[in-house]
C-alpha positions, 0 to 999 in steps of 0.5 A, spaced: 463 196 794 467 202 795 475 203 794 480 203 798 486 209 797 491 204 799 494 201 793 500 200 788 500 199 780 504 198 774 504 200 766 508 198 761 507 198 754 513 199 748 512 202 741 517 200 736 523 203 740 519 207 745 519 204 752 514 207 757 514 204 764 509 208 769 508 206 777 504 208 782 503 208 789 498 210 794 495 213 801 490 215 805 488 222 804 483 228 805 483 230 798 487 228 791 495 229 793 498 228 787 506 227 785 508 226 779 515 225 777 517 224 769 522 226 765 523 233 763 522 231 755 514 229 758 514 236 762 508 238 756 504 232 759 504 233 766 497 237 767 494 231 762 497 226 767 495 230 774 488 230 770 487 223 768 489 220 775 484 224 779 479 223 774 479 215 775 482 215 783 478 221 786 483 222 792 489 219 795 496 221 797 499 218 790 505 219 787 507 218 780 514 215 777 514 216 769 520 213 766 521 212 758 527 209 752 528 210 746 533 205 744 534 208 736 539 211 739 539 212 745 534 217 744 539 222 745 544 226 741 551 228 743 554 234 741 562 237 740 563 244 743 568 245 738 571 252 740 572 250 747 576 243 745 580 246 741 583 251 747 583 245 752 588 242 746 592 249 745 592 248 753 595 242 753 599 244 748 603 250 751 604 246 757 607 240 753 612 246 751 612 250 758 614 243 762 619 240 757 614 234 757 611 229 752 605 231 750 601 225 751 594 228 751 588 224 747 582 225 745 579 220 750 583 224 756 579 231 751 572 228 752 573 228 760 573 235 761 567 239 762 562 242 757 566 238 752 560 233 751 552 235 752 548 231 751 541 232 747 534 230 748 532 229 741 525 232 740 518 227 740 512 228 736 509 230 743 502 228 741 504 222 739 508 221 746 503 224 749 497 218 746 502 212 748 504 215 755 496 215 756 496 209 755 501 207 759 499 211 765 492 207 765 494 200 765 497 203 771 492 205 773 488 200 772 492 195 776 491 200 782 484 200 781 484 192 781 488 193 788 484 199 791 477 195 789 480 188 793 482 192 800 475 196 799 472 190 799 476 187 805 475 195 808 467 195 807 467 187 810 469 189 816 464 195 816 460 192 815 460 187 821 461 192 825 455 195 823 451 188 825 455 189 831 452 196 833 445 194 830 446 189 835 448 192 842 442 198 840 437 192 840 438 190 846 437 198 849 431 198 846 429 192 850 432 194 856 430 201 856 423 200 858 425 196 865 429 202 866 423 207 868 419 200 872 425 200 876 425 208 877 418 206 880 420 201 884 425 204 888 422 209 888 416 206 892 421 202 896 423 208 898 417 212 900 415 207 903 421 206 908 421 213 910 413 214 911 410 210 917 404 205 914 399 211 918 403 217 914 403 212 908 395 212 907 396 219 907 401 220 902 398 221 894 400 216 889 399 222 884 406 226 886 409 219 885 407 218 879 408 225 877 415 224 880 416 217 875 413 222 869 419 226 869 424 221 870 421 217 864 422 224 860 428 225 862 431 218 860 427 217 854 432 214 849 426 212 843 428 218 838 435 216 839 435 209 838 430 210 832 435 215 829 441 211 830 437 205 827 436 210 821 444 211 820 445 204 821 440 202 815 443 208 811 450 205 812 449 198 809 446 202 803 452 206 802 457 200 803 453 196 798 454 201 792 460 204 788 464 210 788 467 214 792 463 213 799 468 215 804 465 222 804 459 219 806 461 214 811 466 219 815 460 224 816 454 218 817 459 215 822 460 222 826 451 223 827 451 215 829 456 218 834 452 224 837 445 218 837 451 214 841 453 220 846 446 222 847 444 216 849 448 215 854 448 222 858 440 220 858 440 212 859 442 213 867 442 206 867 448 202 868 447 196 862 445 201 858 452 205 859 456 199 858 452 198 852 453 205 850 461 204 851 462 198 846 457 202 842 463 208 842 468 202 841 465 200 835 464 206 833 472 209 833 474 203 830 468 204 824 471 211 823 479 209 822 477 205 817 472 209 813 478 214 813 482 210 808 476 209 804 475 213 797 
C-alpha cells in the first residue's frame, strides 16, 4: 500500500550524558519542503539531515526540530571578560567616592551587566555527533513512516472503494449505450411517420433512415471511451496495490480517468447517461483530493 504525507514522529536516544531528541511533522506537499531547526553547534549536520529525510520520506511539507544535552557540565563553558569586570568595578568605585556612598557593590550585582558572562558551546567530536543524531533522526523517522504507512492504507481503502464505484457506473453504460441508438430509431421513425401521409410514406427510403441513424450512432458512440476507462480503472487498483511513492502516478491516472469521463459525456446525448457521467465526475473530484495527500 502507498504512504500518506500527513504524519508526526519522534526520536529519542541518549549516550552516556548526551541527549538527542528529534520531532518530526508533516503535510501534504507537491515536492519534498524541508525545514529543520537544530542547534547552531549541529549546523555542520544539516545537509546530512536534509539528505536522510528526503531519501526515506520522498515528498512532503516537513519540519524538523532537533534538540540536544550534554549533562557533563551543562555542555557549556562560562568565561569571565576580566578587563571589562575590573572597569565596571573601578566604576562603581568612583561613584561610591563621587556620591559619598557605601559601596556596596558585589560580585553577584557584577555578573549582571552585559558581556561580563558568555557562555561557550564546548566543542563536539562532530563525527560522532553526527553518527548518534543519525540515529536519532531515523527512529523518528521511523515512526512517521509507521503513521504515514496506517493513513496510506486508510487513503488507498477509500480509493480503492471509489475506484468500484466508477467501475460500477461504467458498467451500467456500457449496457445502456446500446438502447441509446434503438431508441434514436424509434423516434426517429416515430417522427417521420407523423409527418408523411401513409401515401407519402410508401414512397419514402428507409435507406435516408438508416443512413441518418448511422450517423447518429457515429457521433455518439462511446465504446473507445468506455474501454479506455475500463483501462485506467485496472491500472488503478495495480498502482494502489503497490508500495512506494504512487501519488505521481495516481494524480496523473486520475486526470486521463477525467478526460474518458468528459468525453463521455459530451458524446452520450443521452439523459441516463449524463446522470451517470456526473456521479462519475463526483467520484472522480473526490479521488483526486485525496490522492493529493498521497506519497
Amino acid at each position: 500500500m502507498a504512504y500518506s504525507m500527513t504524519g508526526f514522529g519522534r526520536g529519542e536516544k541518549v549516550f552516556d550524558t548526551r541527549k538527542y531528541s528529534v520531532e518530526l511533522k508533516s503535510v501534504n506537499s507537491r515536492f519534498c519542503d524541508i525545514n529543520v531547526r537544530l542547534p547552531r553547534l549541529f549546523n555542520f549536520a544539516e545537509v546530512d539531515v536534509r539528505r536522510i529525510i528526503t531519501e526515506r520520506l520522498v515528498r512532503g511539507k516537513i519540519d524538523c526540530y532537533i534538540n540536544y544535552n550534554d549533562t557533563e557540565n551543562a555542555g557549556q563553558t562560562v568565561t569571565v571578560n576580566e578587563g571589562l569586570a575590573k572597569a565596571y568595578s573601578d566604576a562603581a568605585r568612583q561613584l561610591s567616592e563621587v556620591s559619598g556612598r557605601e559601596d556596596d557593590f558585589k560580585a553577584t550585582d557584577l555578573a549582571g551587566f552585559q558581556d561580563v558572562l558568555s557562555i561557550e558551546q564546548k566543542t563536539i567530536d562532530e563525527a560522532r555527533a553526527a553518527e548518534e543524531l543519525t540515529e536519532t533522526l531515523n527512529a523518528a523517522i521511523d515512526g512517521m513512516l509507521a503513521m504515514r504507512k496506517r493513513e496510506g492504507d486508510n487513503l488507498c481503502a477509500s480509493i480503492l472503494s471509489k475506484v468500484d464505484s466508477l467501475e460500477k457506473i461504467r458498467n451500467d453504460i456500457f449496457t445502456h449505450a446500446p438502447s441509446v441508438i434503438e431508441t434514436y430509431r424509434e423516434k426517429l421513425t416515430a417522427r417521420i411517420d407523423e409527418i408523411l401521409s401513409s401515401d407519402q410514406r410508401a414512397f419514402y427510403d428507409d435507406n435516408r433512415l438508416a443512413a441518418e441513424v448511422a450517423v447518429f450512432a457515429d457521433k455518439c458512440a462511446i465504446d473507445e471511451e468506455l474501454t479506455r476507462l475500463s483501462s485506467h480503472i485496472a491500472q488503478a487498483r495495480k498502482i494502489l496495490s503497490g508500495d512506494g511513492a504512487v501519488g505521481k502516478q495516481m494524480d496523473f491516472l486520475i486526470q486521463e480517468i477525467n478526460r474518458e469521463v468528459n468525453t463521455t459525456g459530451s458524446k452520450a446525448n443521452d439523459i441516463e447517461i449524463t446522470n451517470n457521467v456526473l456521479l462519475c465526475k463526483n467520484i472522480v473530484e473526490e479521488m483526486r483530493e485525496q490522492v493529493q495527500n498521497l506519497v
